[in-house]
C-alpha positions in Angstrom: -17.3 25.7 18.1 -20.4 23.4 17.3 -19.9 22.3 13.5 -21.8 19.7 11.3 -19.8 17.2 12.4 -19.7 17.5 15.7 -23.5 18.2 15.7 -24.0 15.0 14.6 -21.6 13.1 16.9 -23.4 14.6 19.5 -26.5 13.3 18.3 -25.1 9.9 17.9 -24.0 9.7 21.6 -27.5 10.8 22.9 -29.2 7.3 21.6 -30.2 4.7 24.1 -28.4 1.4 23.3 -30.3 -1.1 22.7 -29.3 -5.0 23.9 -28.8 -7.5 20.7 -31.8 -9.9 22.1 -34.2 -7.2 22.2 -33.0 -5.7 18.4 -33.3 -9.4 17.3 -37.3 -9.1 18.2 -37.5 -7.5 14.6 -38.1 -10.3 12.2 -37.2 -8.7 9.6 -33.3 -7.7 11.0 -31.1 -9.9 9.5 -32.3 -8.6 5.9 -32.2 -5.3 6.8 -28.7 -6.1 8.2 -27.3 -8.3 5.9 -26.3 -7.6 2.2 -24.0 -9.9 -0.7 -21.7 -8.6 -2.9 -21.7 -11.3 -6.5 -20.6 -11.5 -9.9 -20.6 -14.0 -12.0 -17.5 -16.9 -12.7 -17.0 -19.4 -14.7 -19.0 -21.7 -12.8 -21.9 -19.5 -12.4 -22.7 -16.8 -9.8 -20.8 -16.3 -6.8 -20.1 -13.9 -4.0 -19.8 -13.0 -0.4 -23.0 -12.6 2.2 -21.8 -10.0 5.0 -24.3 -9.9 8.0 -24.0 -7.4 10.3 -27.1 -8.2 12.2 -25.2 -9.3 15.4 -24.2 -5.5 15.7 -26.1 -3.2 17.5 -26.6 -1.1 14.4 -30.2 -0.3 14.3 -32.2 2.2 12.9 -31.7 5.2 14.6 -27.8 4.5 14.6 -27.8 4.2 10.8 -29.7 7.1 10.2 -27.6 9.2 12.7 -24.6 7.6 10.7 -25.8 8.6 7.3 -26.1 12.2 8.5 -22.7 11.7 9.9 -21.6 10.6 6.7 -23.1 13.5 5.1 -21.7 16.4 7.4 -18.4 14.9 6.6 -18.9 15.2 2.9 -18.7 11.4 2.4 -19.9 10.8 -1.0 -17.1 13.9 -2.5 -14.6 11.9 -0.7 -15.0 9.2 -2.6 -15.6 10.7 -5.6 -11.9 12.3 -5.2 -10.4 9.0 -4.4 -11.7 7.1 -7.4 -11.2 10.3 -10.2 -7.3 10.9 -9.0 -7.4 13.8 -6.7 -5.0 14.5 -4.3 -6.7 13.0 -1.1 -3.3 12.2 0.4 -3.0 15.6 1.1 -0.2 15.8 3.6 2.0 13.9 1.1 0.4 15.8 -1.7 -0.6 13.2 -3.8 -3.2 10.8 -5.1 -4.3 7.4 -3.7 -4.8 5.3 -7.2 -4.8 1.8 -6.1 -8.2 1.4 -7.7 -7.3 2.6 -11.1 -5.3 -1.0 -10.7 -8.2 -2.5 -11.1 -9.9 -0.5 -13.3 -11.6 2.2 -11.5 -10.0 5.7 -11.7 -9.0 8.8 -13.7 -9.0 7.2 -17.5 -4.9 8.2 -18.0 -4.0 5.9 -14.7 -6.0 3.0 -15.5 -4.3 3.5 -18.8 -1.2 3.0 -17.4 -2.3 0.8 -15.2 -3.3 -1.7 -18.1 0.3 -1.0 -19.9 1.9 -2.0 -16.6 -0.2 -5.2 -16.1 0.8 -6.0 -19.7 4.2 -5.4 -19.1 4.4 -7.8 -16.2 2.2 -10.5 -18.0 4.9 -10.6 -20.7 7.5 -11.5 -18.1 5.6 -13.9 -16.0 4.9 -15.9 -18.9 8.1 -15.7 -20.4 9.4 -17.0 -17.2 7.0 -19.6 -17.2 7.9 -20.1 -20.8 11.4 -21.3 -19.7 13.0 -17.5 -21.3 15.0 -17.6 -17.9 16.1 -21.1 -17.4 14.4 -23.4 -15.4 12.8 -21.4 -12.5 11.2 -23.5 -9.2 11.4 -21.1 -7.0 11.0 -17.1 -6.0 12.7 -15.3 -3.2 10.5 -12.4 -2.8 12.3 -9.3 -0.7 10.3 -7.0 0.8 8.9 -5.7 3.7 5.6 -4.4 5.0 3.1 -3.6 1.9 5.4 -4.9 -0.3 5.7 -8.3 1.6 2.6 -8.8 3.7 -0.2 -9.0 0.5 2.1 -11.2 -1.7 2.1 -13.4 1.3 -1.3 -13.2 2.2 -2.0 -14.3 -1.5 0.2 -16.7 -2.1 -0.1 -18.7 0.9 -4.3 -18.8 0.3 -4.4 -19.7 -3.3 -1.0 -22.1 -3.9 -2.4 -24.6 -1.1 -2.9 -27.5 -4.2 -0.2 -26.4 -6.5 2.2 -23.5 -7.4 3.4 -23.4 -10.5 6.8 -21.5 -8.7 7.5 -22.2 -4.9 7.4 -18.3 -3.7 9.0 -17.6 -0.4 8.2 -14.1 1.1 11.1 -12.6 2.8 10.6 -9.4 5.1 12.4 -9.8 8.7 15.7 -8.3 8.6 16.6 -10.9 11.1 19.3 -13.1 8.6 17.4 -16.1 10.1 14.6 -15.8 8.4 16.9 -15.2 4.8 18.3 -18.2 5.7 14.9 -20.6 5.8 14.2 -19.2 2.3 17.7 -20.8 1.2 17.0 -23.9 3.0 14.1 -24.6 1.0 15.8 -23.4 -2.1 18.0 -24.8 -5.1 19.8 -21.5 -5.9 20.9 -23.1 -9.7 16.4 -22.7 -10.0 15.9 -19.5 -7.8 15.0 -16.0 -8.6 14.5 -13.4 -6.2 12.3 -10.5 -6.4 13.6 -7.1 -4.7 10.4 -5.3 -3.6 10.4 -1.8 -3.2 8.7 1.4 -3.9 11.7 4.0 -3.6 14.4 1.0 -3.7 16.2 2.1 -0.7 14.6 0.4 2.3 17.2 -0.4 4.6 16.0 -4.3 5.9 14.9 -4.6 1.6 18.6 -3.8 0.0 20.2 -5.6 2.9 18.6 -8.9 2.6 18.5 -8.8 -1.4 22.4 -7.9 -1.1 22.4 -11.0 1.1 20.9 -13.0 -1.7 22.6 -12.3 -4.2 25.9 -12.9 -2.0 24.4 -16.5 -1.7 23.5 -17.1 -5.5 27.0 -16.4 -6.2 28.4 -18.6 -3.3 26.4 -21.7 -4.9 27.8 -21.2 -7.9 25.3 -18.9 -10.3 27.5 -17.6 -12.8 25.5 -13.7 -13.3 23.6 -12.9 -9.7 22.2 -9.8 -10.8 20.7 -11.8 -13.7 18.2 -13.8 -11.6 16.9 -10.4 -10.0 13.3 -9.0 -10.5 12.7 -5.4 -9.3 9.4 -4.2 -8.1 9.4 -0.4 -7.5 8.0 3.0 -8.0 11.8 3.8 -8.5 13.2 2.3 -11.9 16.1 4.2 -12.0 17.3 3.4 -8.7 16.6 -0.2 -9.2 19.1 0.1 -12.7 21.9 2.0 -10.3 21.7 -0.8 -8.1 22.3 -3.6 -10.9 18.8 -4.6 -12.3 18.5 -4.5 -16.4 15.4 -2.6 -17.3 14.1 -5.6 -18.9 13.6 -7.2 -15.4 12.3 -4.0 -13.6 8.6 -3.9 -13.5 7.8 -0.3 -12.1 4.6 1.2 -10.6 2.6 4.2 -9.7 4.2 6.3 -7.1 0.6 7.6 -6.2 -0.3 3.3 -5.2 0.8 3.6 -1.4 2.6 0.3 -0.1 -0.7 -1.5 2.2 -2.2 -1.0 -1.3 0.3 -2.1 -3.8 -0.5 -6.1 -4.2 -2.8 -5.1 -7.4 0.1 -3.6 -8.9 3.6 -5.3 -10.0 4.0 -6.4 -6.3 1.6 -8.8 -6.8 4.4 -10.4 -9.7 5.1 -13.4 -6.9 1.3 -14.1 -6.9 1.1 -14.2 -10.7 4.2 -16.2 -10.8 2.9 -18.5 -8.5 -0.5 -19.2 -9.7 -0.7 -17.6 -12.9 -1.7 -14.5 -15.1 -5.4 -16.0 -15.4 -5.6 -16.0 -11.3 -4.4 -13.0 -10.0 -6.5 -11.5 -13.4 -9.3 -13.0 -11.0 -8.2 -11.0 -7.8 -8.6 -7.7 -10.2 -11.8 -8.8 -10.8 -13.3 -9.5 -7.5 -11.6 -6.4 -6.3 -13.4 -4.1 -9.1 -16.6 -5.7 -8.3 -16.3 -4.4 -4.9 -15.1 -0.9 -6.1 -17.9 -0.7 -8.4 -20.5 -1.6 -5.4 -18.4 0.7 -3.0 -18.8 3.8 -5.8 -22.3 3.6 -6.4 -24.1 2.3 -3.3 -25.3 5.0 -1.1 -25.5 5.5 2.8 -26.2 1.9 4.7 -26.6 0.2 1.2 -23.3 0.6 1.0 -21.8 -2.2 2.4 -18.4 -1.3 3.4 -19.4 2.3 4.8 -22.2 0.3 6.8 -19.1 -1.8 8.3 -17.4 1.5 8.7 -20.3 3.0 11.0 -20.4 -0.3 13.3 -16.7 0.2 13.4 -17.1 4.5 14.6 -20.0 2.9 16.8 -17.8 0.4 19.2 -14.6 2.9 18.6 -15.8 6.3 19.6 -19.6 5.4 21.1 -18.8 2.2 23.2 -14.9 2.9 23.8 -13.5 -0.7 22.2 -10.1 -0.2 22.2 -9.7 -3.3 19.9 -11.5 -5.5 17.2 -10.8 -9.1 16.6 -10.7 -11.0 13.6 -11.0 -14.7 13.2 -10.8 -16.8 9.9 -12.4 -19.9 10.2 -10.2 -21.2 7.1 -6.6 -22.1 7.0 -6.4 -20.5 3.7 -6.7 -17.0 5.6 -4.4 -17.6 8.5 -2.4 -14.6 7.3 -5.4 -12.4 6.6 -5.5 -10.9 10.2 -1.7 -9.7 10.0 -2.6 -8.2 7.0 -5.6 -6.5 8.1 -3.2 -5.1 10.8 -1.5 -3.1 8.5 -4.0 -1.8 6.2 -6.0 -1.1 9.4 -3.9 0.3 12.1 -1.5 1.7 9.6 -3.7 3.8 7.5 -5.9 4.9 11.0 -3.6 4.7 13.5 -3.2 8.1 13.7 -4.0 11.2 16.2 -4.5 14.4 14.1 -7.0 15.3 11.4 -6.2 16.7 8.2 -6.4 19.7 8.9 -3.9 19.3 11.5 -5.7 19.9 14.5 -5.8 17.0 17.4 -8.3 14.2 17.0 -10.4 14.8 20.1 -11.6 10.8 20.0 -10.6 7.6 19.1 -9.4 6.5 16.1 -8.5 3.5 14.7 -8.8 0.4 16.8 -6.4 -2.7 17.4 -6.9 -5.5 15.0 -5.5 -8.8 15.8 -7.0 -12.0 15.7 -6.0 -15.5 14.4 -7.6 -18.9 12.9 -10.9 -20.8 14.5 -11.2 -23.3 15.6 -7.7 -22.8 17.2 -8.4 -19.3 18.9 -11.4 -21.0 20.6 -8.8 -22.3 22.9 -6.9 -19.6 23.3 -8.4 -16.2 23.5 -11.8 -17.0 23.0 -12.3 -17.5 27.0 -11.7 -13.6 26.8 -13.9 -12.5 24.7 -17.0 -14.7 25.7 -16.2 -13.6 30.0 -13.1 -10.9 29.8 -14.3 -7.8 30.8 -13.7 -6.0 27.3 -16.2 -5.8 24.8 -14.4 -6.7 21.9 -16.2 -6.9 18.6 -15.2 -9.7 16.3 -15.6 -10.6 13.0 -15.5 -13.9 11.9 -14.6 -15.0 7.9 -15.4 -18.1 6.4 -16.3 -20.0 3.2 -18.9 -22.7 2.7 -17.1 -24.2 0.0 -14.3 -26.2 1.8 -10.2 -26.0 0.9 -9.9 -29.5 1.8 -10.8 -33.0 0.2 -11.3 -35.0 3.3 -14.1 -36.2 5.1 -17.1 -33.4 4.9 -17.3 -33.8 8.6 -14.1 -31.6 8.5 -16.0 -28.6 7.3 -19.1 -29.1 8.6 -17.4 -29.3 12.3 -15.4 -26.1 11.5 -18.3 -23.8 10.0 -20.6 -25.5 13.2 -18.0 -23.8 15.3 -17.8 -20.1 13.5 -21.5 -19.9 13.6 -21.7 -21.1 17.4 -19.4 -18.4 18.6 -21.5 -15.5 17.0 -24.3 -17.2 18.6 -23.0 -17.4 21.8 -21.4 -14.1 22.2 -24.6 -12.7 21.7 -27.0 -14.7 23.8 -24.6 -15.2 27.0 -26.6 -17.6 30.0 -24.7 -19.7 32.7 -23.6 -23.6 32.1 -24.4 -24.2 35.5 -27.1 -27.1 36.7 -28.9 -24.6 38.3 -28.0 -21.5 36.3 -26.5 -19.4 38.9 -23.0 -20.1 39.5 -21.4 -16.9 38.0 -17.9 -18.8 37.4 -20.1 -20.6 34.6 -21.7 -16.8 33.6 -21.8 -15.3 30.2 -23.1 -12.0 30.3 -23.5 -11.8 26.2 -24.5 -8.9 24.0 -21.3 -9.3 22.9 -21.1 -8.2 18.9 -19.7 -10.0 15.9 -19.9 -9.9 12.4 -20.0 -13.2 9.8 -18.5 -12.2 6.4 -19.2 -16.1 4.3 -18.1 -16.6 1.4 -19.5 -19.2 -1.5 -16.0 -20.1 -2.2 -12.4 -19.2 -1.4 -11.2 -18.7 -5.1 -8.5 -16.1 -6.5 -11.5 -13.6 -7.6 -12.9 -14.1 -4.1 -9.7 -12.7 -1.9 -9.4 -9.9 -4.4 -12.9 -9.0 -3.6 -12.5 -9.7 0.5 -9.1 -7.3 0.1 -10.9 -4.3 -1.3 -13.6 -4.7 0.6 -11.7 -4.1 3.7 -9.8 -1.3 1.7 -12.8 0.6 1.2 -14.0 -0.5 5.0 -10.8 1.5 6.1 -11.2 4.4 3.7 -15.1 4.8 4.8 -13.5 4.5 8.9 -10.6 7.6 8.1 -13.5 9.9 6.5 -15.9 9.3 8.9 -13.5 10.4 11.5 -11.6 13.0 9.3 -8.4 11.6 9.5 -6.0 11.1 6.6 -5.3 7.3 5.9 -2.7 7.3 3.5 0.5 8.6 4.9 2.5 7.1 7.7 4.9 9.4 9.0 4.5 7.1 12.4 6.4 4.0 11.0 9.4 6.9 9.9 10.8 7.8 13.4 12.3 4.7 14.7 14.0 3.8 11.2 15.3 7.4 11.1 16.6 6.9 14.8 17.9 3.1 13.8 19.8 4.4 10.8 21.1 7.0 13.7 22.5 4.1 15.1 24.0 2.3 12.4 26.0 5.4 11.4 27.5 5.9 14.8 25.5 8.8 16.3 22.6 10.0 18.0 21.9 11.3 21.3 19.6 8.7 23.4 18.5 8.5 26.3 20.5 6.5 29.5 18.7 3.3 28.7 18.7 3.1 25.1 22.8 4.1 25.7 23.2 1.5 28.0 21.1 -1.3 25.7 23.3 0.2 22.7 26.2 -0.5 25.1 25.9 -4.0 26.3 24.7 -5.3 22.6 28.3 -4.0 21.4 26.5 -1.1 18.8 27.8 1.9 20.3 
């Protein structure tokens, strides 16, 4: 049965496509298809240009779009999201991750604030000496509650941290054990992150800790523990005084939980005043993404070149590359927010998801992917849509010849993935062929600064958000990454029926 929605699908898939060259004879395409997002800092005005110009969005794309977005009741959907409604329906609850920054039904921002104030108090006091002389953190958690606090820490504490903060997620002891190389357990707190306080690889490893603060000779282990969870009471059965639990919303899902008290490594690291900044940038962006309309909107008209390579030109993947060193974990976590929230293969309603949803992310850091993978995408027979990320202002102090050289390469690429031609002395040797009208995206920012990340994260949270309505998918819950911990923990408690060659692996490691 025809509905809205599918009417304007249909109409979507009947427009001609147009080559980027020929959408590039437009003079006036790179304003129509590019936008900034500012605000002002203490050094003036700032912000992030996004240029979506090398896409072959054009007009009759984002006008079918719109009506897409329309038939699918875009603008009520957000409006649920940002006043508390239950839009994670299958798990029945809100998804209030903005009202950490600000934006949301006036009780949770509310508590939002009292939370925020509550964790200020103990980062300071920490800072403050009210815990002994503290150098370093072992944060403990895993997914969400692992892969932001890294992402942050690792692009703003590249001059100075004012606490050495080692992320710990693998369950694989090896990779507890670098965090204690580096680590003087006499100085050394460690953060247990988690929202229900009963992850499996979470408890293990922050049991595992604590074992080794006692070995080395701390007199009150359970002492030097911070809890991060949507779980207090569980977190003071397991050991942790209330004084050093810093809870949070249970309606802030995981992927988005780095605004709230997860994000206590990040203030600990760079202080209050920074990852205040990252709130900021991040409420700037939720104030654009709540009042600009169709492509004006900047994150849904990211969202409908993303449906448009997905579902119209059948890209089974989308590449990201940061040409900053300060971002090298930004793909990994776009992976999660991405592919985790979208990854998914019914609607909300229940009913199959006839096409494609989310796309593969993975990327890496230019210039080093131009030697890698980059050979793909320029003559590989996938069209794979790439974004690239960087910052004009540089991270470095060296020679500018650095920067230039590195932001001379980002543009290049986007340049030649659209044009193509053949490197050959007469142009036709097709070994030295680039067909081209191959589409990327520059997001550049003035600077790479704490209030800048915050901003580049929720933009990309609203991206995906914009991506799961216009497809009608839920983005919030993932029963997916449930089945093989529920089979693991089969394992580890002696049962489960598996099939021959999982028996025989289960066998031959000695875990039968």
């Amino acid at each position: 049965m025809s509905t809205p929605i599918n009417a304007a699908w249909d109409r979507l898939r009947q427009l001609p496509q147009n080559t980027l060259l020929s959408l590039f004879e437009d003079d006036a395409r790179v304003k129509k298809l590019s936008g900034r997002i500012d605000w002002e800092g203490e050094d003036g005005a700032s912000g992030i240009l996004l240029d979506w110009s090398k896409t072959h969005l054009d007009e009759a794309l984002l006008d079918g779009f719109e009506e897409l977005a329309d038939a699918c009741d875009f603008t009520g959907k957000r409006a649920a999201l940002f006043s508390g409604d239950r839009i994670n329906v299958t798990e029945g609850r809100a998804a209030e991750h903005t009202a950490q920054r600000g934006f949301g039904a006036e009780t949770s921002v509310e508590e939002a604030a009292a939370l925020h104030a509550r964790m200020r108090l103990l980062v300071e006091a920490i800072h403050q000496g009210a815990m002994g002389e503290v150098k370093h953190l072992i944060h403990i958690g895993i997914g969400g509650s692992a892969l932001g606090p890294a992402l942050a820490v690792d692009a703003l504490t590249r001059d100075l941290a004012l606490v050495d903060v080692h992320v710990v997620s693998n369950i694989d002891g090896l990779a507890l054990e670098q965090a204690f190389a580096a680590c003087d357990p006499a100085t050394t707190l460690v953060a247990v992150a988690s929202k229900t306080f009963t992850t499996i690889e979470t408890m293990t490893n922050a049991a595992s800790a604590l074992d080794w603060l006692g070995e080395n000779g701390v007199f009150d282990p359970g002492g030097r523990v911070v809890a991060l969870t949507a779980n207090p009471d569980k977190a003071v059965e397991w050991g942790v005084d209330e004084t050093r639990i810093l809870p949070f919303p249970e309606s802030v899902g995981g992927r988005y939980s780095l605004w709230s008290s997860i994000g206590f490594p990040i203030a600990l690291a760079v202080g209050w005043d920074e990852f205040a900044a990252m709130l900021d940038g991040a409420a700037v962006v939720d104030e654009h993404f709540a009042t600009s309309e169709g492509r004006e909107n900047l994150c849904l008209r990211a969202a409908f070149a993303d449906q448009y390579y997905a579902r119209l030109r059948g890209c089974d993947t989308r590449a990201v590359f940061a040409y900053d060193e300060r971002l090298a974990l930004f793909p990994s976590y776009l992976q999660q927010l991405e592919m985790e929230s979208n990854g998914k293969s019914v609607l909300v309603d229940g009913s199959p998801a006839e096409d494609a949803t989310a796309p593969i992310t993975w990327g890496g850091v230019g210039t080093d992917g131009q030697h890698a993978v980059f050979q793909l995408l320029h003559q590989g027979t996938h069209l794979v849509p790439v974004d690239f990320i960087a910052s004009i202002a540089p991270g470095d102090e060296l020679d500018a010849a650095h920067h230039r050289i590195l932001l001379a390469n980002c543009f290049a690429q986007g340049a030649a993935l659209m044009a193509g031609g053949n490197m050959s002395d007469d142009g036709k040797d097709p070994a030295r062929a680039f067909p081209g009208d191959r589409p990327s995206a520059t997001i550049l920012c003035d600077d790479l600064d704490a209030t800048t990340l915050g901003a580049l994260i929720a933009f990309h949270e609203h991206r995906t958000f914009a991506n799961a309505m216009l497809m009608g998918i839920n983005p919030f819950d993932q029963f997916g990454v449930e089945l093989g911990k529920r089979m693991a923990n089969q394992v580890e408690a002696g049962g489960g029926n598996f099939d021959a060659s999982t028996q025989a692996l289960l066998d031959n490691a000695g875990l039968a």
